[in-house]
C-alpha positions, 0 to 999 in steps of 0.5 A: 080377802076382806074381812067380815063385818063380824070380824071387823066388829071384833077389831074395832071393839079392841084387842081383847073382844076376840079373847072375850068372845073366846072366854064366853064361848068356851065357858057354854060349851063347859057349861053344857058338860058339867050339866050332862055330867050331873045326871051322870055317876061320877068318878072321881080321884084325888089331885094333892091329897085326900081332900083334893078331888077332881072328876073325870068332869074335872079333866074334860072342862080343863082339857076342852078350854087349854085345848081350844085356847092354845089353837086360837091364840097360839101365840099367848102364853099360858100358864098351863103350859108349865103344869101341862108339858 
């Protein structure tokens, strides 16, 4: 199969123009949840300490960008992989 000419764009612009266009999509797509969590009521609990709070909002951007990058790149390690296993 021969690849698209958006896939050969991606190659010839290097190694890491598929890891940016990754960062760029996931942090939209983050973005659209944060803006619809704001007219929302927030539920929030603490990580640490009582001064370290997180929102269920929190724990959805995270899991929707360790997620998707873990499917995409697969073969990357991620520090996330020593926090979350």
């Amino acid at each position: 199969m021969k690849p698209s000419g958006e896939d050969q764009a991606a190659l010839a612009a290097g190694p890491w123009e598929e890891c940016f266009q990754a960062a760029v999509q996931l942090a939209l797509r983050a973005g659209q949840i944060i803006r619809k969590a704001l007219t929302e009521e927030k539920r929030v609990s603490t990580k640490t300490s009582a001064a370290d709070l997180v929102t269920e909002t929190d724990h959805l951007v995270e899991d929707l960008i360790i997620s998707e990058l873990r499917e995409r790149f697969p073969s990357h390690r991620s520090p996330f992989s020593l926090v979350h296993m």
